[in-house]
BALOBA-1460 file (C-alpha; in Angstrom, 3 decimals):
// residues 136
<rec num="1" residu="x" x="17.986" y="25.444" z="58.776"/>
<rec num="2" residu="x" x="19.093" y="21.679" z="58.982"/>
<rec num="3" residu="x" x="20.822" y="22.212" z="62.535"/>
<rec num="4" residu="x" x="17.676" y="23.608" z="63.628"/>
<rec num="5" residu="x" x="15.258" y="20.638" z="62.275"/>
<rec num="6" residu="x" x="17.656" y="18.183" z="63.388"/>
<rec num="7" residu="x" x="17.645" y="19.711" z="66.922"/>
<rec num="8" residu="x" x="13.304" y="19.851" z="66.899"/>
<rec num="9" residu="x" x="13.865" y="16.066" z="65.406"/>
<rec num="10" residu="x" x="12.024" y="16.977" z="62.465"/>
<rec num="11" residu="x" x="15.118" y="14.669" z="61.012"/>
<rec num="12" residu="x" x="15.269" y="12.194" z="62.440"/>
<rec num="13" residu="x" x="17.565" y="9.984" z="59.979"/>
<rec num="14" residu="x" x="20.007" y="10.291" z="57.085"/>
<rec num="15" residu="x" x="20.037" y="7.636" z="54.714"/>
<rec num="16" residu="x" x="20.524" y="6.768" z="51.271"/>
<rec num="17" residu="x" x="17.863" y="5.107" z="48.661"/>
<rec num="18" residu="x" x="20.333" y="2.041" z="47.076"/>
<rec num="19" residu="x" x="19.384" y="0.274" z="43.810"/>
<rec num="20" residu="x" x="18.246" y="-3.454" z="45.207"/>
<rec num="21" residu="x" x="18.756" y="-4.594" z="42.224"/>
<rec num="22" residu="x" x="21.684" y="-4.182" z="41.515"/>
<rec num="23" residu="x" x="22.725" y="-5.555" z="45.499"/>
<rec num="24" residu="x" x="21.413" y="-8.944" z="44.068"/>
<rec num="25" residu="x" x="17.570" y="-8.350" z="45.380"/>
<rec num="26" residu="x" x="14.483" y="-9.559" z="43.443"/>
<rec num="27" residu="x" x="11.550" y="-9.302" z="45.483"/>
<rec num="28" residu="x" x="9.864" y="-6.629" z="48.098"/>
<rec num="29" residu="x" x="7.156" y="-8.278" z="50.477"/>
<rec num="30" residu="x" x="4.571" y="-6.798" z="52.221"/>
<rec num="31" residu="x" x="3.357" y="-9.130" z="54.557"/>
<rec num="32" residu="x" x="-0.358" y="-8.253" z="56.723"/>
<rec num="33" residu="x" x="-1.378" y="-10.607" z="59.371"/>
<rec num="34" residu="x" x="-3.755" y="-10.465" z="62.324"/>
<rec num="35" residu="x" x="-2.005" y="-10.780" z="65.346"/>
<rec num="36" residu="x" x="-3.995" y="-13.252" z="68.076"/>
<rec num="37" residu="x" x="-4.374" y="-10.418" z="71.430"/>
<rec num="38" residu="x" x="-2.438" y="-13.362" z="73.531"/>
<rec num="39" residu="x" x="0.545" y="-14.080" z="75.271"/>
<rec num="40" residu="x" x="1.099" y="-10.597" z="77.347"/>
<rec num="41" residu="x" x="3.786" y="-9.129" z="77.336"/>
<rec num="42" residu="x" x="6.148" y="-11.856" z="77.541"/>
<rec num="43" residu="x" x="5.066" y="-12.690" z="73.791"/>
<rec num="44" residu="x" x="4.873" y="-8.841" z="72.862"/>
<rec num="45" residu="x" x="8.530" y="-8.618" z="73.892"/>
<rec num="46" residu="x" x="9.776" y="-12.142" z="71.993"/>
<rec num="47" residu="x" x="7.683" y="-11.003" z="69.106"/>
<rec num="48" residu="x" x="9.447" y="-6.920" z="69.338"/>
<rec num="49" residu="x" x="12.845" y="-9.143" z="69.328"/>
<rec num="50" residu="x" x="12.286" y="-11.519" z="66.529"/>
<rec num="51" residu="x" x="11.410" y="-8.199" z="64.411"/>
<rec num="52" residu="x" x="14.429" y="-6.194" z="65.335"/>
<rec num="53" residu="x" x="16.660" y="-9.250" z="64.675"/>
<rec num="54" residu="x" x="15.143" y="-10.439" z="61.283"/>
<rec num="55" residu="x" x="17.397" y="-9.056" z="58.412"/>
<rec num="56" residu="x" x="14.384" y="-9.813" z="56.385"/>
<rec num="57" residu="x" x="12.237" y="-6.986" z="57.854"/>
<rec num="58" residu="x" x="12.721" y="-3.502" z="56.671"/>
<rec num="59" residu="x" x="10.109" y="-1.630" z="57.981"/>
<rec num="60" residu="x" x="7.092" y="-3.472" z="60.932"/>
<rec num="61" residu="x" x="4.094" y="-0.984" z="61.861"/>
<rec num="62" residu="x" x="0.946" y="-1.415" z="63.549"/>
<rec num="63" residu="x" x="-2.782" y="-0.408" z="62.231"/>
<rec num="64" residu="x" x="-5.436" y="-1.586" z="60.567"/>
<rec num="65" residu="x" x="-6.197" y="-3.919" z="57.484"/>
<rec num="66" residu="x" x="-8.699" y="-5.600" z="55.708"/>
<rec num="67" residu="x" x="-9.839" y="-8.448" z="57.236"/>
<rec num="68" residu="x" x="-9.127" y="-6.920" z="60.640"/>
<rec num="69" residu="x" x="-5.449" y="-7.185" z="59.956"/>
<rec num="70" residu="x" x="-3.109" y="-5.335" z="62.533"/>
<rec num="71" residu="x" x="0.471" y="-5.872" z="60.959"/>
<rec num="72" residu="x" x="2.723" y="-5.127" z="58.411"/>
<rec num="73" residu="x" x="6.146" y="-5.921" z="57.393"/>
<rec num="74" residu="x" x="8.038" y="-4.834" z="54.587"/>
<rec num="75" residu="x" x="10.774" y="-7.003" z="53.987"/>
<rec num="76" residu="x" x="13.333" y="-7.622" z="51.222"/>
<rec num="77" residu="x" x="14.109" y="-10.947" z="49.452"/>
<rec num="78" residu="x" x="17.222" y="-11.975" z="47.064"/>
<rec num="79" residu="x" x="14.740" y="-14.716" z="45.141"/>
<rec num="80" residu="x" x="11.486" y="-16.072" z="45.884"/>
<rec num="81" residu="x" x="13.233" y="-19.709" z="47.020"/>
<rec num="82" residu="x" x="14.576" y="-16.792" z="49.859"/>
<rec num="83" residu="x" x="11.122" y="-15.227" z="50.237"/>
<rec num="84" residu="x" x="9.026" y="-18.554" z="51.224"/>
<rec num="85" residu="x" x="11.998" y="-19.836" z="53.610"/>
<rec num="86" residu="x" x="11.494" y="-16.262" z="55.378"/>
<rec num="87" residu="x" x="7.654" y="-16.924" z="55.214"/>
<rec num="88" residu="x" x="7.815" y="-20.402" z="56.573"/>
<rec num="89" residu="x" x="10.379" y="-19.676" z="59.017"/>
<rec num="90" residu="x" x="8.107" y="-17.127" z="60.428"/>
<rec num="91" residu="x" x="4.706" y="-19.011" z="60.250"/>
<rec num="92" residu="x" x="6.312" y="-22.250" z="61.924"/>
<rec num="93" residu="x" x="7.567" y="-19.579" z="65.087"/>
<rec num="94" residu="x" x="4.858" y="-17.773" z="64.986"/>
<rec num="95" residu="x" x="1.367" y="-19.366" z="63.687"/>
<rec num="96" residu="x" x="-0.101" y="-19.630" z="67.589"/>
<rec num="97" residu="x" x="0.103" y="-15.742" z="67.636"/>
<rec num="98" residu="x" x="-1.215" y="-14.662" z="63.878"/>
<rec num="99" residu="x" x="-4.245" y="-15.359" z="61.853"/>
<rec num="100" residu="x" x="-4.985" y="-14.391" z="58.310"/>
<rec num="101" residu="x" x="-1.548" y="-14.058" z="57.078"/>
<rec num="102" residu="x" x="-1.393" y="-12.371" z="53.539"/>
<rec num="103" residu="x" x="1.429" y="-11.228" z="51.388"/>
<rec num="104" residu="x" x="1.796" y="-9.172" z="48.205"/>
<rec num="105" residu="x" x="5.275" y="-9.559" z="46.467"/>
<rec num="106" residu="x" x="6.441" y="-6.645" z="43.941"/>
<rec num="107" residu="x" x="9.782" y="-7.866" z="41.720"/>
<rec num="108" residu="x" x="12.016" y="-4.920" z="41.892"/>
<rec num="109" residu="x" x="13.326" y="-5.306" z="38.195"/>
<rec num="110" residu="x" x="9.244" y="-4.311" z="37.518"/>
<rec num="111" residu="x" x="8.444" y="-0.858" z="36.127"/>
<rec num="112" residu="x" x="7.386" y="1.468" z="38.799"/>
<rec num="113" residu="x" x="5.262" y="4.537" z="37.705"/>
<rec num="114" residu="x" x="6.382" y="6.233" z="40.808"/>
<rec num="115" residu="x" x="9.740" y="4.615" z="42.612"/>
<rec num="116" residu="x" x="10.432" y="4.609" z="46.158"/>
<rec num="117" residu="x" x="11.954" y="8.168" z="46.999"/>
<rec num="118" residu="x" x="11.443" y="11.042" z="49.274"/>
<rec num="119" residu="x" x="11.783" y="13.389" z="46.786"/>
<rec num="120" residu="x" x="7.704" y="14.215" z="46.765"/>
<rec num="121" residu="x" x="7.748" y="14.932" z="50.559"/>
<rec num="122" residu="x" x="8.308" y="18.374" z="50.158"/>
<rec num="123" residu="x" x="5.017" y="18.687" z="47.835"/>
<rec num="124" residu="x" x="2.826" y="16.633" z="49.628"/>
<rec num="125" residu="x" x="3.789" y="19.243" z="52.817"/>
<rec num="126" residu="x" x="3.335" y="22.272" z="50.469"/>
<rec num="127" residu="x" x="0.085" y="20.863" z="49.147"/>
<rec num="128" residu="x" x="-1.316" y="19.960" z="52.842"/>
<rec num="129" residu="x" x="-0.665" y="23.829" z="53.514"/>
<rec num="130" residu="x" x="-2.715" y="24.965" z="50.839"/>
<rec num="131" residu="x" x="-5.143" y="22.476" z="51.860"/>
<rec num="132" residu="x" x="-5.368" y="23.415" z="55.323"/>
<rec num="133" residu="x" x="-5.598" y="27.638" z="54.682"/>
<rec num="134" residu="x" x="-8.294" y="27.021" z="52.221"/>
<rec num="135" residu="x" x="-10.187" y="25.170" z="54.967"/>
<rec num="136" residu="x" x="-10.142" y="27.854" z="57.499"/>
């Protein structure tokens, strides 16, 4: 059953859910910003770059946002003195292509109701089944 989702790239990925904490991380940022629709393609290449070389980042998606914001980034901080030098460093490179930059910080020591994990996936697809044959 694996070979045969791996081969229909249903998995895509292996990977393994670490404790942060205990790596020395403090802080998970989710940054939203507005990106400026400038600059062509020469900018939407620099900009693809700077993302995939930015240890910071974890995860950078496209969509939509209050405010009209476009862009997220999920990135990963050892202290907060690490999180604004990230920030800055990214608003001084990049403030002629963003607008209405906002973050939301979550300590990773904090209680979490629900933590990060996969393990719900397989509900949420067995629930969306029952969902959809009740609609038809």
């Amino acid at each position: 059953m694996r070979k045969k989702l791996e081969d229909k790239k249903y998995i895509t990925e292996y990977t393994t859910i670490l404790d942060l904490s205990k790596l020395g991380f403090e802080i998970i940022s989710f940054i939203f910003f507005k990106t400026k629709k400038s600059g062509g393609k020469k900018v939407k290449d620099a900009a693809h770059e700077m993302i995939r070389s930015n240890p910071y980042i974890l995860y950078a998606g496209f969509g939509n946002g209050l405010r009209g914001q476009d862009t997220v980034f999920v990135c990963i901080h050892k202290d907060f003195t690490e999180y604004t030098k990230c920030l800055d460093d990214f608003k001084r490179k990049w403030h002629e292509n963003i607008d209405q930059l906002d973050s939301f910080l979550v300590p990773i020591k904090s209680f979490s109701p629900k933590p990060f994990s996969f393990r719900s996936l397989g509900e949420i697809l067995r629930y969306s089944e029952i969902l959809k044959k009740q609609n038809k």
